[in-house]
C-alpha positions, 0 to 999 in steps of 0.5 A: 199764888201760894205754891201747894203743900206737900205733906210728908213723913221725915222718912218719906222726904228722905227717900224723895230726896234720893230719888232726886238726887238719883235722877240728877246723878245717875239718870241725866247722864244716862240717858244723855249717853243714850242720846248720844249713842243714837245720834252717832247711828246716823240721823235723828229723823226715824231712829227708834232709839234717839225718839226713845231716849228723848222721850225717857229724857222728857219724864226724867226731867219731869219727875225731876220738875216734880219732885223739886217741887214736892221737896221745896214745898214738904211740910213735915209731919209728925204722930203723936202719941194721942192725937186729939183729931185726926190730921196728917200723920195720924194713924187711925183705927176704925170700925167698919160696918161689918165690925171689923177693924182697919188701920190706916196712916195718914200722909201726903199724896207723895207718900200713899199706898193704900194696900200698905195702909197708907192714905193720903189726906187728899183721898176720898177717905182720908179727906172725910177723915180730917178733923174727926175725933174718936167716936165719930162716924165718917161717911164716905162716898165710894165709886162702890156706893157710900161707906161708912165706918167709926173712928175708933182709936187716933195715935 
């Protein structure tokens, strides 16, 4: 089975590499620290702060999983200067039905925040966006109802 594709910015798998190597550096010996403290305290049946760290060692590792993941499998995406569609990357101009004009980038799931802007290609609305050129309407289903909007600029 082919491994999923992460879509990222060159300055978004920067800081996913960063926090990788945080996490294996920093983290890991903390938490074992952690650990061990606990242990020394006594027995591990019924003590709050070996459960805890355990358990803070268990999604370490897991974000650890994740991210390995996500960097092995990182497509790197690039803006054009005029994109003839819109595909990850893209920054996307459009018109609301009320006339009013919002600005979204399109990037991977790792990278998306959508108060800042940013969607990612997953998303309801970035994934009803894909392909569209400039002049097309997008509809998109919304737990608020449907929303609709015109792509007005692609770069």
């Amino acid at each position: 089975m082919a491994e999923k594709q992460f879509f990222v910015t060159p300055e978004g798998l920067a800081k996913l590499r960063a926090e990788l190597e945080h996490l294996r550096t920093v983290r890991r010996h903390e938490i074992a620290d952690k650990i061990r403290q606990a242990k020394e305290l006594g027995s591990t049946v019924n003590n709050a702060e070996y459960d805890d760290a355990k358990n803070e060692q268990a999604f370490v590792e897991g974000r650890i999983l994740t991210l390995e993941n996500t960097v092995k499998n990182a497509v790197i995406i690039q803006a054009e200067e005029h994109a003839p569609f819109v595909k990850p990357g893209a920054h996307v101009t459009v018109r609301t039905e009320e006339g009013g004009l919002e600005d979204y980038f399109i990037v991977g799931s790792a990278e998306a925040d959508p108060k800042a802007g940013r969607i990612s290609n997953e998303s309801p609305v970035g994934r009803a966006m894909l392909g569209k050129r400039v002049g097309e309407d997008v509809e998109v289903l919304a737990p608020a109802g449907v929303v609709k909007f015109t792509i007005v600029e692609i770069k």
